[in-house]
N, C-alpha and C positions, 0 to 999 in steps of 0.2 A: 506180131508178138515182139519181133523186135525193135521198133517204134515203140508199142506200148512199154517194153522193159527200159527202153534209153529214158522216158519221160520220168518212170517209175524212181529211175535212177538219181535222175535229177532234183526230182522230188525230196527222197527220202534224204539227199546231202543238205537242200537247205534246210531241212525238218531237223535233222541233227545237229545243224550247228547253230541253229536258233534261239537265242539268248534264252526268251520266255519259256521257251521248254525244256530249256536245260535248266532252268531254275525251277521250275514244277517238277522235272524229274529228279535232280538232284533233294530236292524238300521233302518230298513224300521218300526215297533214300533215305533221310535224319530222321526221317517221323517212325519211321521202322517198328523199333523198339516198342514207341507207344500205342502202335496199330496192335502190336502182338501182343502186349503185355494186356489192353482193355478186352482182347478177343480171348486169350485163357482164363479174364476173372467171369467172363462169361459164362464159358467150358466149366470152369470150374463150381461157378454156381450154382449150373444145371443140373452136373454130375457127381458134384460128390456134397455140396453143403444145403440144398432144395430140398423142402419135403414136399412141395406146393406144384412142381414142373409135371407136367403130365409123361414126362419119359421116364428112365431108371435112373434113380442117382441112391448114391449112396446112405444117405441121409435117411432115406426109408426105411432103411434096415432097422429094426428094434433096439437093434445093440448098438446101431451105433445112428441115432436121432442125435448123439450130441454133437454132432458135426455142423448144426447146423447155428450152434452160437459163433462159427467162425466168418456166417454169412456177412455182415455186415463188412468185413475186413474186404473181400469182393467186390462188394459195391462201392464201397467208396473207390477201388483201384478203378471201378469200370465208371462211374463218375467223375474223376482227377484225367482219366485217358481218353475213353472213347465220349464222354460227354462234354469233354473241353478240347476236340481235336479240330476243328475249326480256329479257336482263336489260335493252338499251338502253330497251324498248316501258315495263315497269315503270319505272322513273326518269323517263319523260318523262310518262307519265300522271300520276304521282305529283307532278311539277310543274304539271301541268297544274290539276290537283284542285286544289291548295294556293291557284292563284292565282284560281280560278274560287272557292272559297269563302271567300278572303282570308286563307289560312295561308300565305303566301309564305316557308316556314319551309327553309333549307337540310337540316336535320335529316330532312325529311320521306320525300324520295327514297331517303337511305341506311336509314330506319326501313321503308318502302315495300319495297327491295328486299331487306333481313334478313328480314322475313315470309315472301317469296314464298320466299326459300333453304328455309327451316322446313317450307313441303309437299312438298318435292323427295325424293328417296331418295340419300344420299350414300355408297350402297354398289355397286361395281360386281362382281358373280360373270362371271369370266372362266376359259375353258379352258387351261392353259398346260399341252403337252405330253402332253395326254391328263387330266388331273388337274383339279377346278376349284379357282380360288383366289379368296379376296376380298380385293376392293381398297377401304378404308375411305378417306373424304373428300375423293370424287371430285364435279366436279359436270360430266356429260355432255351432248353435243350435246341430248339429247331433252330437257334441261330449260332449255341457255341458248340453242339455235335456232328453229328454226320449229316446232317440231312445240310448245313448248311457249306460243305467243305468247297461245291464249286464253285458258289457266290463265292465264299473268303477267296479264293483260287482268281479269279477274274479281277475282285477290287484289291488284292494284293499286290497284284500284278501293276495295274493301273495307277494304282497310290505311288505306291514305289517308284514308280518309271515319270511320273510328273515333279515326284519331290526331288528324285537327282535332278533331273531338267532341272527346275526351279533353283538348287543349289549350286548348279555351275554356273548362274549366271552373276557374275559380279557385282550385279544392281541393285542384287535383294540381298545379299551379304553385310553384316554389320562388324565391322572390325575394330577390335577391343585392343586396348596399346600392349607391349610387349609385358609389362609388366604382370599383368593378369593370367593366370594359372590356363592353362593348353585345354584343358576339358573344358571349364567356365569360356575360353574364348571361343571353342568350336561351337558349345553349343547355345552362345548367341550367333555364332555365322548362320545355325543350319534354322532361327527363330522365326524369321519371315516365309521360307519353305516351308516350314512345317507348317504354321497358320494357315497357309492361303489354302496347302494341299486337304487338308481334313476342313476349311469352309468350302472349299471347292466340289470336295464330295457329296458334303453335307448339302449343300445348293442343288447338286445334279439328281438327288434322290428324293428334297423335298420338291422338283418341278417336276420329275416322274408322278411324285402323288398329288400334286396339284392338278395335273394333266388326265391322270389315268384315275384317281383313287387306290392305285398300289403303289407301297415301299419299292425301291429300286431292287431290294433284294427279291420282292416276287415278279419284280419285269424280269430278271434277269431269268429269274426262276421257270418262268411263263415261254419267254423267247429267243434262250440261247437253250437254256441246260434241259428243259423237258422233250425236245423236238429232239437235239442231242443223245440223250439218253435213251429215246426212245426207238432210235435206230441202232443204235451199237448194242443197247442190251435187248434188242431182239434176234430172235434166230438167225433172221438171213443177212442181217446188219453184222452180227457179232462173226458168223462167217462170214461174210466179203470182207471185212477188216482181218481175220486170219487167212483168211488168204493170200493178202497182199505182204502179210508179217512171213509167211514162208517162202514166198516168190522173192522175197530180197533176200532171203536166208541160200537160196539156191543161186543165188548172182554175190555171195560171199559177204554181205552185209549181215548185219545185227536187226533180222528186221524187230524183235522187241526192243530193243534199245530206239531204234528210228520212228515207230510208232506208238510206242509205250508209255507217252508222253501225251497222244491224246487219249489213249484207251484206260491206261492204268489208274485217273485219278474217279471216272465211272466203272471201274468195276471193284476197285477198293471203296469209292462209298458206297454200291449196290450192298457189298458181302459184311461190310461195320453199318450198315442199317438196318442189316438180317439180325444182328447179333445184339444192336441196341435196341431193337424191337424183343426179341428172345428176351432179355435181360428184364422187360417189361410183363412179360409174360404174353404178349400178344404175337397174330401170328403176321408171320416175314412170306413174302411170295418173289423175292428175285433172285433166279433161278440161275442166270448167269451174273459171273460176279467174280472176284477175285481169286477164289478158292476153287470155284469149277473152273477159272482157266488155267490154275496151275495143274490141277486131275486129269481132264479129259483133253484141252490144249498144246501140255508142254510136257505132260507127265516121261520120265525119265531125260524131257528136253523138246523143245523146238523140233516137230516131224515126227515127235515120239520114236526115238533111235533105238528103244532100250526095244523093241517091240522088231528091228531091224536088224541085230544084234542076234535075239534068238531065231529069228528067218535062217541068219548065214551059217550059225551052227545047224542046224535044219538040214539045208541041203545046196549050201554053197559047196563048191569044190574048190575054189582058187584059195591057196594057201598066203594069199597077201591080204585077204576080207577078213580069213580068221586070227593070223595075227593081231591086226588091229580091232577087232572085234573083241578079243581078250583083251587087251589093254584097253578097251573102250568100260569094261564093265564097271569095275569101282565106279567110276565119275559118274555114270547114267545112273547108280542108285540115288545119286545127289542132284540130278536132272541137270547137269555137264555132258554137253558133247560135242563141243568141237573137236576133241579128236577125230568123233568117225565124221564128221560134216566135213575136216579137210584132212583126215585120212584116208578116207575108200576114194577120192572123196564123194561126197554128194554134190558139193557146187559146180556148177556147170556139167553135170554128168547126166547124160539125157535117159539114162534107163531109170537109174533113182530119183530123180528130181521127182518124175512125176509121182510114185508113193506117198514119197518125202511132204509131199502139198496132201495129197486124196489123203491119205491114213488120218488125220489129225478132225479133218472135216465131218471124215465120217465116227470117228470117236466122240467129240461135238455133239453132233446129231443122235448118236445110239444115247451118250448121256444125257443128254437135254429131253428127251421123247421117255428115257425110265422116269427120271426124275416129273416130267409132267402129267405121268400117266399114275403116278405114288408108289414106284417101287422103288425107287432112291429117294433119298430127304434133299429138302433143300440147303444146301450148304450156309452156315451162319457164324464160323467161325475163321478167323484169318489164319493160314498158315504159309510160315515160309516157303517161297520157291522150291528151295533145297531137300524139304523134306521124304523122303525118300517112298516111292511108291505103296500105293494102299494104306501104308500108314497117312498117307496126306488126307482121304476120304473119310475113314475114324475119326480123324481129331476134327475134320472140319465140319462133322454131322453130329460126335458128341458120342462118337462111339455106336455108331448107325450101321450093322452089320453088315443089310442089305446093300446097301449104299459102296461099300467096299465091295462086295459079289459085283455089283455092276461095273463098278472101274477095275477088277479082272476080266471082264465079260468084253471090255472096250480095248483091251490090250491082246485078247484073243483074235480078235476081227482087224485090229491092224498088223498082229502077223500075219494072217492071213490075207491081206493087202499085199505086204512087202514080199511073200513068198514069187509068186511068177515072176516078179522083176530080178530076186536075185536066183532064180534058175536063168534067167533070159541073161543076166552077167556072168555066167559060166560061158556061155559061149563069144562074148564080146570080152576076148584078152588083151585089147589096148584100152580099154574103157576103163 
């Protein structure tokens, strides 16, 4: 274990100071706003302006069907945000990149996002009237929405990291005399950069389809991001990745922060595909996803503490657990808790640690098996981290009662986890 924890260790510090991932994590950070603001005109469609939704909304009401001339105002927000969250995700990585390697070049984002356009397929073959027809220089939801955020995530990455290259090198630099205006001269230096890097993509993805008969964007699609996703968003995939995310949480690390960089950018498109599919009126099947790792995951925090908290009022006796236990509470309705993580503490504390990891796993597992079996919905709305217990399950199901009875139901089972360990910390008073 302790081999395995040194490598563990070592791991998660160059994972953290990782350029690429700190600009993927820092990007989807900026995008915030626009995650949450497409995932409420959702919510909001469903539930209060929809007469068409097959759940309750408001709009059904007799009295009040006029709700539903506000529908349009909805979809355009969920068309401006979750339908153009792809080309937004490229542009802001692409700043991100620039400033992390010290290209803080305007030119960068527009070079960044002409690349990404160059892997996309700008032909749509559509049926009209029985006959099919093609529609030349289109660019469709699959490539500026959710479905296409880890392609743009990959060739963001890529574009930007060849055009600084390209830009540091003095060779391809064209320098304009002194007299010429500072913006007009930079952005002939950064002219030959730019060019080569979006023909250069442009090349790499018309020899994928020459090669294959697929766009670069469905090799990519095909051979990194479905194999990918298809481990992390399944059960035993999406636990072994939490469980490594609490194991550095228990050696004082952030393990969200250290691994929330490969996890976070598939589980926020599983849970904005739920939501852009909802918005379509058809049906969404991923089950894990943004919104059930904030509920069943993290819910009150990392080891789910808030559930650790009422253990120690329960039947702790040491009066240094329920100190900090009181002050632990505010924070845990907001899912904060490093107080008690390095107040009792939990790091390196060998009766808690072990909970601290099982509780979360098996809350996981008890919601993933409701929700497959149809007594919880499948979550399709984004909500913040922050948002404070059981309210998180309502907003993210649309107001799905059951769905909330289960994430009480998940909170009951991991006090009852945390219970033995903190009678067994009654008797261990140097721990």
């Amino acid at each position: 274990m302790n081999k395995f924890m040194e490598k563990l260790l070592i791991a998660s510090d160059k994972m953290q100071n990782n350029k690429y991932l700190t600009a993927i994590r820092h990007a989807f950070a900026t995008l915030l706003p626009i995650s949450i603001a497409g995932a409420f005109s959702v919510l909001i469609l469903h539930v209060v302006t929809s007469t068409t939704t097959t759940g309750l909304s408001l709009a059904k009401i007799p009295f009040l069907s006029w709700l539903e001339f506000f529908s349009p105002i909805f979809e355009m927000v969920n068309f401006a945000t979750l339908g153009m969250l792809t080309i937004a995700l490229v542009i802001v990585i692409a700043l991100e990149m620039g400033r992390i390697f010290n290209e803080e070049s305007i030119v960068l984002p527009v070079v960044a996002l002409a690349s990404y356009l160059t892997t996309t397929n700008p032909n749509l073959l559509i049926s009209v009237g029985g006959a099919e027809e093609l529609i030349e220089g289109v660019l469709t939801q699959q490539f500026s929405g959710t479905e296409g955020l880890f392609i743009g995530m990959v060739v963001a990455l890529a574009a930007s990291r060849l055009f600084i290259a390209l830009s540091q090198s003095s060779k391809l630099s064209i320098t304009m005399p002194e007299s010429v205006p500072s913006n007009v001269s930079k952005a002939f230096s950064n002219l030959i950069p730019g060019i080569l890097t979006i023909i250069l993509v442009s090349t790499v993805s018309f020899a994928f389809f020459k090669v294959s008969g697929l766009t670069l964007f469905e090799v990519i699609t095909a051979i990194i991001q479905a194999p990918l996703q298809g481990f992390l968003l399944s059960l035993p995939g999406y636990l072994f990745i939490t469980f490594l995310m609490l194991l550095l949480w228990t050696a004082g690390i952030h393990g969200d922060s250290v691994l929330g960089s490969i996890v976070d950018p598939l589980l926020i498109s599983a849970v904005l595909m739920n939501a852009d599919l909802a918005s379509k009126g058809q049906e969404f099947t991923n089950i894990l996803n943004a919104s059930f790792h904030v509920t069943f995951s993290m819910g009150t925090g990392s080891g789910i503490t808030g559930a650790l908290i009422i253990a120690i009022f329960l039947v702790s006796k040491r009066d240094d657990y329920k100190a900090i236990a009181k002050l632990s509470i505010s924070p845990a309705l907001f899912n904060i808790n490093e107080p008690i993580i390095f107040g009792l503490p939990i790091v390196f504390n060998p009766i808690l640690m072990i909970p601290f990891v099982l509780a979360p796993l098996a809350s996981i597992t008890f919601g993933y098996v409701m929700t497959k079996i149809g007594i919880a919905k499948i979550m399709y709305i984004m909500v913040p981290w922050t948002t404070p217990p059981l309210l998180k399950s309502f907003l993210a199901t649309g107001g799905h009662i059951p769905t909330v009875l289960v994430e009480l139901g998940s909170y009951v089972i991991v006090v009852l986890i945390y219970l033995p360990f903190v009678s067994q910390a009654n008797k261990e008073k140097n721990i």
